[in-house]
N, C-alpha and C positions, 0 to 999 in steps of 0.2 A: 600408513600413519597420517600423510597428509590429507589423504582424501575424511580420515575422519576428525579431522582436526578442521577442514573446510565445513562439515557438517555443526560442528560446534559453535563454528566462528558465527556462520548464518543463523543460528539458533541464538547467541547471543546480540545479534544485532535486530534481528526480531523483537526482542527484550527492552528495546531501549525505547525509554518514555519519552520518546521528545514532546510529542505534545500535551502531555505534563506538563513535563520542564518548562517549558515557553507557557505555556497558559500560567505557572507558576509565576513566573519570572516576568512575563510582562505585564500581563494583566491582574496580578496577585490573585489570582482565583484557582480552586481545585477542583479539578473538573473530575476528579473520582467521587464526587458526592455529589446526586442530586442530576447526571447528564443521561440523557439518553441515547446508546448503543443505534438505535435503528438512522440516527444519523449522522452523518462526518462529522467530526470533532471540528473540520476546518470551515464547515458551512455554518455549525453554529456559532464558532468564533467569531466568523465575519459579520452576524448580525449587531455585533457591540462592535468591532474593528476591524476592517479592511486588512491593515497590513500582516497583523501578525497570523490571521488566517491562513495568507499566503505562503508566509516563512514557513508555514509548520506543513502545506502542502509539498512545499521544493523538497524540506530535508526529510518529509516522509517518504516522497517519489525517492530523491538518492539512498534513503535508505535501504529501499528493496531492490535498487538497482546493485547496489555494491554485496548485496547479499547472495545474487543471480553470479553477479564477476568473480566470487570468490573461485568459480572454475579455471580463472587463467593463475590461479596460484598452483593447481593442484595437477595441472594436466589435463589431460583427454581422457586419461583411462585411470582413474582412481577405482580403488576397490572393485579394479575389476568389471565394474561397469562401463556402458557407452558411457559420451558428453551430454547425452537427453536424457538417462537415465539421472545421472548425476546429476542435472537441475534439475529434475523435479523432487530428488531426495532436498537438495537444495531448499527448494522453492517450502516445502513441507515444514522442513527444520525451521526456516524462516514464521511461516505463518504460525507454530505451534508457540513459538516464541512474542509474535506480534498480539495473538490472543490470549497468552498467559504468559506476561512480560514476565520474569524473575527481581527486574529492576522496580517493578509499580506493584509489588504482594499481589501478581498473577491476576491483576486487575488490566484487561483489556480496550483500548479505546478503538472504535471505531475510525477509520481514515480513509479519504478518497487517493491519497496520493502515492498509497502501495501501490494499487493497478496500474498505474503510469507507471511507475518503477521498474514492473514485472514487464511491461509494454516495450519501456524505451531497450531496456537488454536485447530483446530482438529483432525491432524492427525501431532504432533511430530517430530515423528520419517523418517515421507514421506518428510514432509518440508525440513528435515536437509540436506535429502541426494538430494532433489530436488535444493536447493540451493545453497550447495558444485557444482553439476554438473553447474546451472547456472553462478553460480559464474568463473568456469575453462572458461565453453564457451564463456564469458565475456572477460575475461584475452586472449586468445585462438584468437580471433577474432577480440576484441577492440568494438564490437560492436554487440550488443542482444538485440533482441526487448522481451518482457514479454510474447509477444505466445510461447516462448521456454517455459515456465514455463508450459500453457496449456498443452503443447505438452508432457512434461516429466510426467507430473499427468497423462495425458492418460495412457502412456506407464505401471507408477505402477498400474493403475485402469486394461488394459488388463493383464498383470502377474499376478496380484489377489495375490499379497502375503498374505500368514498367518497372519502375525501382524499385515494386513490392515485391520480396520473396516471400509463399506463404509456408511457414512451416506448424505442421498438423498441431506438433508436441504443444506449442504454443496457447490451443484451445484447451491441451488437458492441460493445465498450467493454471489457467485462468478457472477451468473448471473448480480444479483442486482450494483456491482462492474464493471462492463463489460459495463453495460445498463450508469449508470452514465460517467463512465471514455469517454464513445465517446460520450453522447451528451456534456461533457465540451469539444473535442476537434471539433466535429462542430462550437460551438462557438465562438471557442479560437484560430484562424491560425494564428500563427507570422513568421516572418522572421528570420533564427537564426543565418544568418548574420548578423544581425543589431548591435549585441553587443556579445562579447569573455571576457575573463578574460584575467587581466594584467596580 
């Protein structure tokens, strides 16, 4: 029971619009009309403002982080499954949820700040610093697409640091994430001329 209740929980927290909400609420703008999917909700934000860009990156990363933790509610062996099993039912329930929110009429917004999410759950201390970097280059450029993120995990994965543990499940995880994120953007091409914030 709790392991499918862990699966719910991730499924609902997938669902949550926050960057709606914030792009509601700070900017008065509705970014379900008129934005375009093929890029981060939080890169377009930042081209009208900086700050709240970032707000809706931090509570997007904890949002899939807290989504990944819902395993230390439920145990080791829920349903029966391993703990790898279980986050990537985890990980699933979340992204099914992230692309077809229940909370925003199953309308999806693109976001860079899942993959650090999913990142920080298992490797900490990699995420922090992969993020600080994304974050500068962000700042730096005005504009990052989330293959910077690929591209920096590479670079720790060939250095092989000490403090890095690599575990395999991790790339199907991200897989799994990857595989989702572009068939909702097949789907989903808008125009993001169509609508800016006041």
């Amino acid at each position: 029971m709790e392991g499918l209740l862990g699966i719910f929980l991730a499924w609902q927290i997938g669902s949550l619009a926050i960057p709606v909400w914030v792009a509601k609420g700070l900017l008065a703008w509705d970014i379900n009309e008129g934005i375009s999917n093929r890029i981060p909700i939080e890169i377009l934000i930042s081209k009208f403002k900086w700050w709240p860009a970032v707000l809706i990156f931090l509570l997007e990363m904890l949002r899939a982080y807290m989504a990944l933790s819902l395993i230390h509610l439920v145990g080791l062996s829920p349903l029966g499954l391993s703990e790898t099993e279980y986050i990537v039912l985890l990980t699933v329930a979340f992204l099914i949820g992230h692309l077809f929110p229940v909370f925003n009429s199953l309308n999806g917004v693109n976001s860079s700040g899942i993959f650090f999410g999913l990142f920080i759950f298992f490797w900490p201390l990699p995420a922090l610093l992969i993020a600080l970097a994304y974050l500068l280059i962000w700042k730096l450029t005005k504009r990052v697409s989330y293959y910077v993120f690929f591209v920096l995990m590479a670079l720790l994965l060939i250095l092989n640091f000490a403090w890095m543990e690599t575990n395999p499940y991790l790339f199907l995880t991200f897989l799994i994430a990857l595989v989702g994120i572009h068939a909702y953007y097949w789907f989903h091409k808008v125009d993001v001329s169509k609508n800016t914030p006041n």
